[in-house]
Each structure stands twice: as C-alpha cells, then as structure tokens.
N, C-alpha and C positions, 0 to 999 in steps of 0.2 A: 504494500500500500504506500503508493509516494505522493503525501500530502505536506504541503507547507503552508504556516501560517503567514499568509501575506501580511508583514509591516505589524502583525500584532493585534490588527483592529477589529477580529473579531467580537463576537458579544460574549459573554461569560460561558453559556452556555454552548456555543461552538466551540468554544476551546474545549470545554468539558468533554465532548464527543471522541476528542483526538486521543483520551486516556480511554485506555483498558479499563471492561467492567471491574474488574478485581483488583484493579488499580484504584478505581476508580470509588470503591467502596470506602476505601481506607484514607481517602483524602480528607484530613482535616480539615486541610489551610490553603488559600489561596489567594494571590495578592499580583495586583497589576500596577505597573506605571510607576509611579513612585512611591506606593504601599508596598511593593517590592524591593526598593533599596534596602541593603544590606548594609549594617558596619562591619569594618575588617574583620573577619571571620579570624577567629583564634587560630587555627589550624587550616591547613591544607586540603581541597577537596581531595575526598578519597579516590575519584573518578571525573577524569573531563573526556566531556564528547564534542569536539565539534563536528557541525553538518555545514556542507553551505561555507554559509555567510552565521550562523548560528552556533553558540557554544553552551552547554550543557556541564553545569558542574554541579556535583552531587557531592555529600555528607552523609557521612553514616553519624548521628545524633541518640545516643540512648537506643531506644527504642523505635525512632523515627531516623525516615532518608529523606530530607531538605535536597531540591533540584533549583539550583538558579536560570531558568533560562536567560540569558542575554540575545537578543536580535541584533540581524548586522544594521536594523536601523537605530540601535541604544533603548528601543522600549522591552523592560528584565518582566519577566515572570518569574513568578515564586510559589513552589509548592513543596508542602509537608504533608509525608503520608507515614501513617501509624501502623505497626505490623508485617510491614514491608520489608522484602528481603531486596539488598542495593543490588544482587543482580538483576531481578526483576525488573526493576528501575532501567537499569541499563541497558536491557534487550528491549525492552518499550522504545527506548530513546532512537536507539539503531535500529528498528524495523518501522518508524515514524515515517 
C-alpha cells in the first residue's frame, strides 16, 4: 500500500485510517502542528525511518512507543501508543 500524507493537511480522522486497527487501538495520544513539538528528548530514538522526504523517529518509553513524525514540509506529528511492541511500530512505518 503506497500512501503518502500530502503536506500533512489531512483531517484527524484520515490520518487515523493510515494506522493499523491494532495499532490503532492502542493509540493514546495524538498531537499535530505545534501540539506536536517536542523538547530535546533525553535520549536517543531507538529507531529512525526515513521515507521520502519524511522521517520517523521512534522511543521505546516505559510501556509506551512515542513516533515523531517530521514532514519534509516541517509540519511533526506525534503519537503515543500503549502496549505496543516498537517492532510493530516499525513494520507499520515501512509498509506505509
């Protein structure tokens, strides 16, 4: 499936679709635009993906995996999912 989110501007809910149901269950958190800025993360992502123009960087968090996405136009998405194993995360990302 080769779907890209154009620029970011979709609606909440279309971005929603681009996540796995079982991903998708476990999603907490989700934050666009500037509710998505991060401060320096303490550590290191455990995992970066870039696609594209797009870069995916991932934490393994306690019991949570935190994904920053950054677009190559500067607008980051932010999700936190509960219960999630970071490969999971990662083969989502790579088959997106």
């Amino acid at each position: 499936m080769d779907v890209r989110i154009d620029h970011l501007r979709m609606r909440s809910g279309e971005v929603g679709e681009l996540i796995p149901p079982r991903l998708r269950r476990r999603l907490v958190f989700r934050a666009k635009g500037l509710g998505a800025m991060m401060a320096k993360p303490r550590k290191r992502p455990d995992v970066v993906v870039r696609k594209g123009g797009d870069a995916f960087s991932v934490w393994r968090l306690g019991d949570e995996v935190v994904v920053l996405w950054e677009s190559s136009d500067g607008l980051p998405l932010l999700f936190n999912f509960k219960g999630v194993d970071i490969k999971e995360v990662e083969e989502w990302i790579k088959n997106m």
